[in-house]
C-alpha positions as CSV (number, residue, x, y, z in Angstrom):
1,X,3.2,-6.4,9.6
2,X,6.3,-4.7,9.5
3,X,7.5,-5.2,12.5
4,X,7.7,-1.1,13.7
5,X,4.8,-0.4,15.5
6,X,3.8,3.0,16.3
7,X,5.9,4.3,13.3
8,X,3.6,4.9,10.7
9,X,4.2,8.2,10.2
10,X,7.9,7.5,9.7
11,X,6.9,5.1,6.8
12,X,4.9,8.1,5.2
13,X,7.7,10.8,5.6
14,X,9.8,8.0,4.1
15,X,7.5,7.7,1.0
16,X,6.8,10.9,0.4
17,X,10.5,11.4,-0.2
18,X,11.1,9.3,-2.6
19,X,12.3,9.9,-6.1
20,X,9.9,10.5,-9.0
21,X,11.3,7.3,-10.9
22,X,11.6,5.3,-7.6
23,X,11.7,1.4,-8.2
24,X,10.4,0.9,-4.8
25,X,6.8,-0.4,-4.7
26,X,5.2,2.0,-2.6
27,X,2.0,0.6,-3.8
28,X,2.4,-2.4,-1.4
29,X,1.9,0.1,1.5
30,X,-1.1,-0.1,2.8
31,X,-2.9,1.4,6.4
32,X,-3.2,-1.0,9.4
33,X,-6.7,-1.7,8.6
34,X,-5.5,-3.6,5.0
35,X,-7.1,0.1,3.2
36,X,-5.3,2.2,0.8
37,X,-4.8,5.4,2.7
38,X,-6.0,8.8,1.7
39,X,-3.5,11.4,-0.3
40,X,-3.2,14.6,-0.4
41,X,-3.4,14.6,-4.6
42,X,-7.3,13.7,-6.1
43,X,-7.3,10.2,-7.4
44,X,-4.0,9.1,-5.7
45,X,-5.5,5.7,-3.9
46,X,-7.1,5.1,-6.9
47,X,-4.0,4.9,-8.6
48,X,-2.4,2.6,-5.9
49,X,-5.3,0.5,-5.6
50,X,-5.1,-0.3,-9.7
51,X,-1.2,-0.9,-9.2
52,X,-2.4,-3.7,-6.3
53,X,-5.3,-5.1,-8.4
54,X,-2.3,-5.3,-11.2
55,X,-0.4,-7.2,-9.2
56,X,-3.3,-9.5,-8.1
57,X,-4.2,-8.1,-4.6
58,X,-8.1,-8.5,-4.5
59,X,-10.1,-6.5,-2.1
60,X,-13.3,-7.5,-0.3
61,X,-15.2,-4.4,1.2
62,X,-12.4,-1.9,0.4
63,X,-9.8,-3.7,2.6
64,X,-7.4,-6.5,1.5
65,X,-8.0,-9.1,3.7
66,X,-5.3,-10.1,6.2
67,X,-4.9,-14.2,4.7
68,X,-4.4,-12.0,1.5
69,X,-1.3,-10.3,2.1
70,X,1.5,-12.1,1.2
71,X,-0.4,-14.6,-1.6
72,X,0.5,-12.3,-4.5
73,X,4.2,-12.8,-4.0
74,X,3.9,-16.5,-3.5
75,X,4.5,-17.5,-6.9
């Protein structure tokens, strides 16, 4: 959705350098498949998944469905 295809990994080395503090939502990230992706740290998609659910993401089977994606920030 991004528009960089193929650079996935990129995005995580990108994320996993950011700041503790960081105002950027990282939460919003999600895998291909609309899934929270798994972390290295116990409990980390958890988190992310609260943050989304927070924000009013819903998910349906563990994905967010695709018609979902941009309807939280169309307020």
């Amino acid at each position: 959705m991004a528009g960089l295809p193929g650079r996935a990994r990129q995005v995580g080395y990108a994320l996993y350098a950011l700041p503790a503090g960081s105002r950027v939502p990282w939460q919003r990230v999600v895998n291909a498949q609309g899934k929270v992706s798994r972390r290295r740290v116990p409990g980390a998609e958890l988190t992310q998944r609260m943050l989304l659910e927070r924000e009013g993401v819903r998910f349906k089977a563990g994905r967010i469905p695709r018609e979902c994606f941009f309807k939280a920030h169309q307020h």
